[in-house]
C-alpha positions in Angstrom: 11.0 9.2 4.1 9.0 8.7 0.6 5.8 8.3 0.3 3.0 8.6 -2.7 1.1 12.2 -1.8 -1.1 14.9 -3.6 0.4 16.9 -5.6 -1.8 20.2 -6.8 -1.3 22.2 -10.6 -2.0 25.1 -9.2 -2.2 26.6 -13.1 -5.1 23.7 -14.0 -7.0 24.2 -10.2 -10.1 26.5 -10.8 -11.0 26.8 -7.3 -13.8 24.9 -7.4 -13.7 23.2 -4.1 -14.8 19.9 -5.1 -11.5 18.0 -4.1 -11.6 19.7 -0.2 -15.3 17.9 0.2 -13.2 14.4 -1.2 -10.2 15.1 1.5 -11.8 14.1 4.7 -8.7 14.1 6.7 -8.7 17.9 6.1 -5.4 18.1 4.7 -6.4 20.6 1.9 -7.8 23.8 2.0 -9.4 26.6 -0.2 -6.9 29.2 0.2 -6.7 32.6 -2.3 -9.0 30.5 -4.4 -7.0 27.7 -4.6 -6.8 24.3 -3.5 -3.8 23.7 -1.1 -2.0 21.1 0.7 -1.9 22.3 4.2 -0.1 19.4 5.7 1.4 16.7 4.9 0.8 14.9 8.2 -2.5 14.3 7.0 -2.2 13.3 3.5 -3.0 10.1 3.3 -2.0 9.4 -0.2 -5.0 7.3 -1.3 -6.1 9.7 -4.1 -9.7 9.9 -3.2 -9.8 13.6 -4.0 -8.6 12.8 -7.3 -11.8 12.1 -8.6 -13.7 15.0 -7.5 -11.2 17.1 -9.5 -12.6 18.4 -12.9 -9.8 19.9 -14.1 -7.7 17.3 -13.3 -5.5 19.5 -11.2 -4.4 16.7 -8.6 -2.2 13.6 -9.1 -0.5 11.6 -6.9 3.7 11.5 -6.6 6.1 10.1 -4.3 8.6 12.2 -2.4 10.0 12.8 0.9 7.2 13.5 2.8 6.3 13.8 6.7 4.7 10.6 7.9 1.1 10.1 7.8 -0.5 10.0 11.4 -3.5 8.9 12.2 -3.9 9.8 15.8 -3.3 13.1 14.7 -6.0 13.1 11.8 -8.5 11.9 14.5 -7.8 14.7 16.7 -7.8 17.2 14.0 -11.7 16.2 12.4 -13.3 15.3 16.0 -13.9 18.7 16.6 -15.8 18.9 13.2 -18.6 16.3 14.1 -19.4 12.7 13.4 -20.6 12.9 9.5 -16.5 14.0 8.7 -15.3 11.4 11.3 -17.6 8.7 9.6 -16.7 9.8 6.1 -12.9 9.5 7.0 -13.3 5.8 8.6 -15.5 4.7 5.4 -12.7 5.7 3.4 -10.0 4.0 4.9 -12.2 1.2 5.2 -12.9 1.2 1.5 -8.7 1.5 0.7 -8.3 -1.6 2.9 -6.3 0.4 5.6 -7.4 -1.9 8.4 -4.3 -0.5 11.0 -5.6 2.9 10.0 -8.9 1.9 10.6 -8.6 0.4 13.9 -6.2 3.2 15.1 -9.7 5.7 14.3 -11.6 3.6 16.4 -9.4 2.9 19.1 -8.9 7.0 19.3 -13.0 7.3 19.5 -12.9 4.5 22.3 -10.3 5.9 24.1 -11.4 9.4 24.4 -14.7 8.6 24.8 -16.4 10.1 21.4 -20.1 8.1 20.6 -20.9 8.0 17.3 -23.3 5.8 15.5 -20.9 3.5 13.6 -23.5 0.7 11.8 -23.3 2.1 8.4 -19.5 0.9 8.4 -20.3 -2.3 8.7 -17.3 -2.8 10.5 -17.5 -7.1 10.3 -16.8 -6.6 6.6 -13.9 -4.6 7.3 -10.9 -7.6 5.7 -13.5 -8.5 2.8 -14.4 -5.0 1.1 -11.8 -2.8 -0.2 -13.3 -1.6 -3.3 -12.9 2.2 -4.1 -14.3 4.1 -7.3 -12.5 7.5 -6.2 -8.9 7.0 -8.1 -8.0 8.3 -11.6 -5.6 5.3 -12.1 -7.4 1.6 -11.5 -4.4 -0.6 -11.9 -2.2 1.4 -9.3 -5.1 1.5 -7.1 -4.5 -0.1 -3.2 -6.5 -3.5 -2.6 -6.0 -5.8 0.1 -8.2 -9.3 -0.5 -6.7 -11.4 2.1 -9.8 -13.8 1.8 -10.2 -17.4 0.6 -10.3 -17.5 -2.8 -11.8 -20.5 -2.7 -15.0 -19.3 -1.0 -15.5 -17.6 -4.5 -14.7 -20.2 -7.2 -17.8 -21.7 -8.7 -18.2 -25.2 -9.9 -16.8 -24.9 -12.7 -13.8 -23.2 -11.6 -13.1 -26.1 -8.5 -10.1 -27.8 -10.5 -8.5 -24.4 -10.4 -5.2 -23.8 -8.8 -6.4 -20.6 -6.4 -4.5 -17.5 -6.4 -2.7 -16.7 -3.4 -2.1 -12.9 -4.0 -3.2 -11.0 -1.0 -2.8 -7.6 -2.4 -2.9 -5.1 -5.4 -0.3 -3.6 -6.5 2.5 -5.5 -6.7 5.6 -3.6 -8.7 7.7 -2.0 -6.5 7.2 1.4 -8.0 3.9 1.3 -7.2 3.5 0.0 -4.1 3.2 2.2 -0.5 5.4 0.5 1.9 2.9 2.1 4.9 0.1 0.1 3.3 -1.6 -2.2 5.8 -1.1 -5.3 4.2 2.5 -4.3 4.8 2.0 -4.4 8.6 4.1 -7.2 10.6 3.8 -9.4 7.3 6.3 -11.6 5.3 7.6 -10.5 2.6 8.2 -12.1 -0.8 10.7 -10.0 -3.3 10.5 -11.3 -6.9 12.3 -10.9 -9.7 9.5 -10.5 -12.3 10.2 -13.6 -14.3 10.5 -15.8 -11.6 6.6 -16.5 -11.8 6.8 -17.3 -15.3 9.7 -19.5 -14.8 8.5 -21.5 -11.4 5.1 -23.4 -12.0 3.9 -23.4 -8.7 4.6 -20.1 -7.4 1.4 -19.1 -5.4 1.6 -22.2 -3.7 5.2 -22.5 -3.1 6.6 -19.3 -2.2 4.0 -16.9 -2.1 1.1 -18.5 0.2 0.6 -16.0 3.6 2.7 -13.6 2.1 2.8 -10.3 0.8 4.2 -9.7 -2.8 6.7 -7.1 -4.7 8.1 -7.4 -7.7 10.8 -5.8 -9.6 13.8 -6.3 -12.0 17.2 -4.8 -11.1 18.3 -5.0 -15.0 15.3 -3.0 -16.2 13.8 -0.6 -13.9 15.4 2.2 -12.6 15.6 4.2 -9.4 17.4 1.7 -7.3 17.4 4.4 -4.6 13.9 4.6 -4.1 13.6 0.6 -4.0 15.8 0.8 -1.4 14.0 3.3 0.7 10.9 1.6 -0.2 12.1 -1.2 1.2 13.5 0.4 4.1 10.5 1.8 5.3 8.8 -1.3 5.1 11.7 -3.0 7.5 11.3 0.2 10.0 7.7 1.5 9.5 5.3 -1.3 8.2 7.8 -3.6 10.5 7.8 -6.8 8.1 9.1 -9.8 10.0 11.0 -11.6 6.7 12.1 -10.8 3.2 12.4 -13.5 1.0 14.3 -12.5 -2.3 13.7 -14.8 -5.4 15.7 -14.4 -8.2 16.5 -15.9 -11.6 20.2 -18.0 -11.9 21.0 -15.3 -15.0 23.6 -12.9 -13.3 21.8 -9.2 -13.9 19.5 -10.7 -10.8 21.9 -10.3 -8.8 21.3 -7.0 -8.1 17.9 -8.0 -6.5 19.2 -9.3 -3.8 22.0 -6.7 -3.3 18.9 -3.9 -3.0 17.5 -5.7 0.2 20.9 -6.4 1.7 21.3 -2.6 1.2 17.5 -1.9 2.8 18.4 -3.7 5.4 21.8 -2.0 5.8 19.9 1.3 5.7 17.5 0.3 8.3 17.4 0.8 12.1 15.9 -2.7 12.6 17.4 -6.3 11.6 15.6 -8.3 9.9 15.5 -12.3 8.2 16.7 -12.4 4.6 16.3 -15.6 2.3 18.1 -16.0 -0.8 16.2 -17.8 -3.3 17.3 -18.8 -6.7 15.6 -20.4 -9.7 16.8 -21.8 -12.9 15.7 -20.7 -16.1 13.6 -24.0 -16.3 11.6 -23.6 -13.1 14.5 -25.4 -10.6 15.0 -24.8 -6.9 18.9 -23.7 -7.3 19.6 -22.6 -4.1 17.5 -21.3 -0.5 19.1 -20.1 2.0 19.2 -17.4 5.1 21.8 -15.0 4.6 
């Protein structure tokens, strides 16, 4: 499958160390003096190390890759005391990885590991997902799947509140294994759509989980497809609503999912949607 990972210039990396103390999960390793992916089992692909590299020797890129696995992460830092095992639950906590997060502490209950876990203030889990380590802000993962509401002041009352529950939302830039991913509903936009409909948020996108793309525009079709794919088999989304414009070239929108879920092991609901160029329900439907 594909999925964003590190990627190391081994011609930039100095050796200086400073990204293995960033990779908790142990996945890379000082090795001939330099820094190394060991395995990509453990990679999570959250770019944490990133910032702890100087020389600016580690980026992130998506490829086939070996599934991330949790489970196995926990086994493999365990055995190197609680302070790593902490460090790695802080930072899936502060990526918003709740599955991930609960899988760490299910593997502590279950195998019967104590450690002191207050400083994780594990009640705030769903409400703080706000990390500092990536090089690259706007493709940074956040999942805020709080009331907005709560927040608005009083000045801001008459506003119509954003129902977004995550961040990123371009296909290209999105993880399908994310955790917002997990069990959710789907909503696949064409990216004019929410320019076109007025009330969007409300409408279509309210307890849902958002990508957008255009099939005239961007390219890699093949990777949408597989993105998409893994979301259907891995993430294990219940519904995929596609929402398209009525001007033919988004068309092709809704041919990618038909092909995801062609491609796919499991069988999933897909919606039709289209919208006229002045904001218009056209046409909803199952198909």
């Amino acid at each position: 499958m594909k999925r964003t990972i590190i990627k190391i210039d081994e011609d930039l990396c100095n050796g200086c160390g400073q990204c293995i103390t960033g990779c908790h999960e142990g996945a890379l390793q000082l090795i001939d003096g330099k820094a190394r992916m060991i395995s990509e089992l453990f990679c999570d692909g959250l770019g944490a190390c990133i910032g702890d590299c100087p020389e600016g020797a580690i980026e992130l890129e998506e490829r086939e890759a070996e599934a991330y696995d949790e489970i196995a992460v926990m086994e493999r830092i365990s055995l190197k005391g609680g302070d790593t095992v902490l460090a790695h639950l802080k930072h899936l906590k502060e990526h918003g990885e709740t599955a991930y997060f609960n899988q760490g502490l299910e593997y502590l209950k279950n195998n019967n590991i104590n450690i002191n876990l207050t400083t994780l203030n594990i009640k705030q889990m769903n409400s703080e997902h706000q990390h500092k380590g990536c090089a690259c802000p706007g493709s940074e993962a956040k999942d805020f799947r709080t009331p907005v509401a709560e927040n608005m002041n009083t000045n801001q009352a008459t506003d119509v509140a954003s129902e977004l529950r995550q961040w990123p939302v371009q296909l290209h830039l999105l993880n399908p294994m994310a955790g917002y991913f997990k069990n959710a509903d789907v909503v696949l936009a064409a990216d004019c759509v929410a320019f076109s409909f007025g009330n969007f948020h409300n409408h279509f996108l309210k307890g849902k989980t958002l990508a957008i793309a255009c099939p005239k525009l961007d390219t890699g079709k093949e990777i949408y497809i597989e993105k998409l794919s893994a979301m259907i088999d891995e993430s294990k989304i219940n519904t995929l609503s596609v929402i398209m414009m009525e001007v033919p070239c988004c068309g092709g929108l809704l041919q990618i999912a038909k092909m995801a879920v062609d491609a796919s092991a499991r069988k999933i609901p897909v919606k039709s949607i289209v919208v006229s160029i002045q904001g218009e329900i056209i046409s909803e439907n199952w198909v």
